[in-house]
C-alpha positions as CSV (number, residue, x, y, z in Angstrom):
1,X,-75.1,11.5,-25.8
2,X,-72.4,13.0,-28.3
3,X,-69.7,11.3,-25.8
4,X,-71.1,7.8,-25.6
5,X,-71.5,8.2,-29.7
6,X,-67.8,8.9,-29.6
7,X,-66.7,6.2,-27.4
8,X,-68.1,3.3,-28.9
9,X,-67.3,4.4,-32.5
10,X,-63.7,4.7,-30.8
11,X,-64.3,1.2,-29.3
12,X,-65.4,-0.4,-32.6
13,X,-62.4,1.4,-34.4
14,X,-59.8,0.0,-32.0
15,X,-61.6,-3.6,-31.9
16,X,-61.8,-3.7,-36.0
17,X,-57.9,-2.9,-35.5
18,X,-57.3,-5.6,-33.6
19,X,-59.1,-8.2,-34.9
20,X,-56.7,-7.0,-37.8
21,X,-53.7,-7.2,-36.2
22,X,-54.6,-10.7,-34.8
23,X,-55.9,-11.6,-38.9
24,X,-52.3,-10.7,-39.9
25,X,-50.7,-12.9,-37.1
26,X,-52.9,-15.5,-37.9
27,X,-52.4,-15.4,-41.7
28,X,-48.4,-15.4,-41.0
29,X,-48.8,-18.1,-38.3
30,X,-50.6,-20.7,-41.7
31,X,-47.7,-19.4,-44.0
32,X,-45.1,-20.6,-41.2
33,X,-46.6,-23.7,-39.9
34,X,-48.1,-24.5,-43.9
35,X,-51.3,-25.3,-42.3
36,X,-54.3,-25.6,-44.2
37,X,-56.2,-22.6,-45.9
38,X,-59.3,-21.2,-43.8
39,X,-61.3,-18.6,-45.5
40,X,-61.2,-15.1,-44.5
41,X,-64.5,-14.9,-43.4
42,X,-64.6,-17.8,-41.1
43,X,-61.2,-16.5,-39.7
44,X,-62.8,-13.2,-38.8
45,X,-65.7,-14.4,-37.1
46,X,-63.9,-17.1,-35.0
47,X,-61.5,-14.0,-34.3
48,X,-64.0,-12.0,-33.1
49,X,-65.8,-14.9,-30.5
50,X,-62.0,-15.7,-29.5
51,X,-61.1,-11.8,-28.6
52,X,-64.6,-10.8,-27.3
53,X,-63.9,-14.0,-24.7
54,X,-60.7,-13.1,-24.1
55,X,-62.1,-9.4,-23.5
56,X,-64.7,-10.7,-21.2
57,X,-62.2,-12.8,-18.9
58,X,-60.4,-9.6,-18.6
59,X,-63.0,-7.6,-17.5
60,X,-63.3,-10.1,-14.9
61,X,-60.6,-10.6,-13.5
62,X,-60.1,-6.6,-13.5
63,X,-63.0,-7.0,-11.4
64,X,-62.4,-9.2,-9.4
65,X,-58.5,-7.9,-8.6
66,X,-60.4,-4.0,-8.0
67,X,-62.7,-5.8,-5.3
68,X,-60.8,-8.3,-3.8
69,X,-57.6,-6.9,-3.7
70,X,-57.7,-2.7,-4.3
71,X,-60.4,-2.1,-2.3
72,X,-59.7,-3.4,1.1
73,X,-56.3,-1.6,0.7
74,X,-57.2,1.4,-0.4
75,X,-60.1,1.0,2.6
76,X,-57.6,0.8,5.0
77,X,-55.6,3.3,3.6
78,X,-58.0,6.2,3.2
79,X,-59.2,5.3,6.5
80,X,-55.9,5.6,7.8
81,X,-55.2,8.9,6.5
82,X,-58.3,10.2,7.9
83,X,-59.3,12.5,5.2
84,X,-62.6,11.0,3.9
85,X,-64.1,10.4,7.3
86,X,-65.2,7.6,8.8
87,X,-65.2,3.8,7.1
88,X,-68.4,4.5,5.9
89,X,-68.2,7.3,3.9
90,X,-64.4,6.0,2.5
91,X,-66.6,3.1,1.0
92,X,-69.0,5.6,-0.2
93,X,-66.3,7.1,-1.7
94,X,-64.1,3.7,-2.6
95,X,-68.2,2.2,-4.3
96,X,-68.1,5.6,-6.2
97,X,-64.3,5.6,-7.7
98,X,-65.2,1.8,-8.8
99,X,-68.0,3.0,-11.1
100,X,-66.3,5.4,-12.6
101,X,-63.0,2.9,-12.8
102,X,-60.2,5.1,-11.1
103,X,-59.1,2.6,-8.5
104,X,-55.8,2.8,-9.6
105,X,-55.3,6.4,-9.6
106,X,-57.0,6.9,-6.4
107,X,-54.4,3.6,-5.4
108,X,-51.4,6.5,-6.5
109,X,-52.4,9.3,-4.7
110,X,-52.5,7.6,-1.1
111,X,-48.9,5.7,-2.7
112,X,-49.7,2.2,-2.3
113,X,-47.2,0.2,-3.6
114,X,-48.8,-2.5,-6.0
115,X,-45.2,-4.3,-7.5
116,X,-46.4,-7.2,-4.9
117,X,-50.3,-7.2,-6.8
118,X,-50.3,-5.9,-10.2
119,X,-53.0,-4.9,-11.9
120,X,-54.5,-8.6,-14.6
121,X,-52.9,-8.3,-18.2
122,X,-53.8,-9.0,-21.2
123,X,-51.5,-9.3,-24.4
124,X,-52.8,-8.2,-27.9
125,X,-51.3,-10.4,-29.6
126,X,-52.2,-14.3,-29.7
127,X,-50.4,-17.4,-28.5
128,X,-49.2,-20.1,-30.5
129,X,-51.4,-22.3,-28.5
130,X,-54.7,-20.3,-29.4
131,X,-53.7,-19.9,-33.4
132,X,-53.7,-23.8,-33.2
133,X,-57.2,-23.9,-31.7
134,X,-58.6,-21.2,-33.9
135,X,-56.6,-23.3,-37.1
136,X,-58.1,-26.2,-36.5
137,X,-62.1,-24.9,-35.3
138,X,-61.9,-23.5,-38.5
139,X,-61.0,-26.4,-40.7
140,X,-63.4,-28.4,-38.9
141,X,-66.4,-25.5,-39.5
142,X,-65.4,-25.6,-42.9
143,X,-65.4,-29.3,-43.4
144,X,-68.7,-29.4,-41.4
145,X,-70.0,-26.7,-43.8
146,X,-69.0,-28.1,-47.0
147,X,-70.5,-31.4,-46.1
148,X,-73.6,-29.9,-45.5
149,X,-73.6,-28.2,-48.7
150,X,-72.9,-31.6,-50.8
151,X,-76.1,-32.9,-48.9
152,X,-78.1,-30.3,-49.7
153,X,-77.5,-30.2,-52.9
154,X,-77.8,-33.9,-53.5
């Protein structure tokens, strides 16, 4: 239990970091460009939808690129080599390394060469392209909420 504790206060630690890192970028990117002022609080949370999305595609296409494109190889492998039995158990095996998300070190040790398949990236930082998208959600949120605040209060 004490380990799980550890790695999501880790988690939330390294996420609150980059949602800074990305705030900075963002803040620099409106000082740059002069675009219009969005509050800090409406920055952060659109941050935090945009990189837990971003987070999410990744996880999938990890996934997906461990399944559809490890896997069979390092089936084929293994089996080659001989040393986890038959097919069957080297799936056993392949199903068990999965879980516990050592595909690619379990890729090194039978030396599969992966320059022609790397592994999905992600980049920490932001692209123009996305600060725009953010800029502008935000402006419109903030419009959105203002006017709703004027009507309410009318």
């Amino acid at each position: 239990m004490i380990r799980a504790q550890r790695h999501w206060r880790e988690r939330a630690i390294s996420t609150k970091a980059h949602l800074d890192l990305c705030l900075m970028q963002w803040n620099k990117w409106k000082v740059d460009t002069e675009a219009e002022g969005v509050s800090e609080r409406k920055q952060r949370q659109l941050l935090a939808d945009h990189l837990r999305s971003r987070r999410q595609a990744h996880v999938l296409k990890t996934v997906a690129y461990e399944k559809y494109d490890l896997k069979p190889l390092l089936t084929e492998a293994a089996t080659s080599k001989g040393d986890r039995g038959d097919r069957k158990k080297v799936r056993e095996f392949l199903d068990m390394v999965q879980r516990r998300g050592d595909m690619l070190a379990v890729a090194a040790e039978y030396d599969l060469s992966l320059a022609n398949m790397p592994p999905p990236t992600t980049s920490r930082l932001l692209p123009e392209t996305d600060l725009r998208t953010l800029q502008e959600l935000g402006v419109g949120q903030m419009e959105a909420e203002l006017v709703a605040l004027l009507r309410g209060a009318v």
